[in-house]
C-alpha positions in Angstrom: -1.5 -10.5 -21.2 2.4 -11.1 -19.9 5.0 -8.8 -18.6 6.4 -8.3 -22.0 3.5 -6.8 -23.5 3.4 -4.1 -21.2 4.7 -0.9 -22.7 8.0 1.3 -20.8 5.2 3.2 -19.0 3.0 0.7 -17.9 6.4 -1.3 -17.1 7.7 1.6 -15.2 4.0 2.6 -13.5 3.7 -1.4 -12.5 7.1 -1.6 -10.7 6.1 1.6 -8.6 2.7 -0.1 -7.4 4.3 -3.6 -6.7 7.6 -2.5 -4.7 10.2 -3.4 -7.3 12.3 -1.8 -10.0 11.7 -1.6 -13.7 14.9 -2.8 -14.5 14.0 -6.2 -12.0 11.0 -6.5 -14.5 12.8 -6.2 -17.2 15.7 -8.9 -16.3 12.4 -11.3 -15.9 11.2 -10.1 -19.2 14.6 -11.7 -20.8 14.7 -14.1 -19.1 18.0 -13.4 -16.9 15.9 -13.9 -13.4 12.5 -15.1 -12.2 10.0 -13.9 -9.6 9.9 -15.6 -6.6 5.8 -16.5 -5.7 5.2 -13.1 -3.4 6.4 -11.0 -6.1 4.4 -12.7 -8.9 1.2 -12.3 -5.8 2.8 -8.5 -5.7 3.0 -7.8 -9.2 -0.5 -9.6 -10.2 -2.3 -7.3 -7.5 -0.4 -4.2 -9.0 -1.5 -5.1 -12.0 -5.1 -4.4 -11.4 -4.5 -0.9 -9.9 -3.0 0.3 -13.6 -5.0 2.6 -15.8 -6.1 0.9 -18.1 -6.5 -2.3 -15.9 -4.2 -4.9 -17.1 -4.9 -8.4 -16.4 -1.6 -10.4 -15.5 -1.6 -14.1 -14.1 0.7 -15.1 -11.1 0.8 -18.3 -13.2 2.2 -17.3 -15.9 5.5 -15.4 -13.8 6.2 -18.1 -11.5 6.6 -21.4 -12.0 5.5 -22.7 -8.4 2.7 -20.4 -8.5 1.9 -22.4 -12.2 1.5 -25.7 -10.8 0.5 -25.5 -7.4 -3.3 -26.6 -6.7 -4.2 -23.9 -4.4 -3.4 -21.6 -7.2 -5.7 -23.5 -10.0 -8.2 -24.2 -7.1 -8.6 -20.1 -6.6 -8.8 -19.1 -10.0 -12.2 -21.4 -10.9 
């Protein structure tokens, strides 16, 4: 699942668990910023505390987090 699958609530619901605002998560949604590699950690781990449990990748939201080896190493 990405960011912009997420409905308003869940978008809303998301940014109150990781720390951030849902209009942040929206400018990354189009595109207009990016998450640095703590938010993506942030947001992923928020992510899992939503009802119903949504599986998002720090991977997919940041592009250091996408290929650093650490990152691959963890999710085997």
């Amino acid at each position: 699942m990405k960011l912009q699958d997420l409905s308003p609530a869940q978008l809303r619901d998301l940014a109150k668990i990781a720390g951030c605002s849902a209009e942040n998560l929206r400018h990354v949604i189009s595109g207009r910023r990016g998450l640095s590699s703590q938010m993506a950690v942030r947001v992923e781990k928020a992510a899992k505390k939503l009802k119903p449990r949504v599986l998002l990748k720090r991977e997919d939201m940041n592009a250091g987090c996408a290929v650093c080896e650490f990152a691959r190493a963890c999710r085997k």
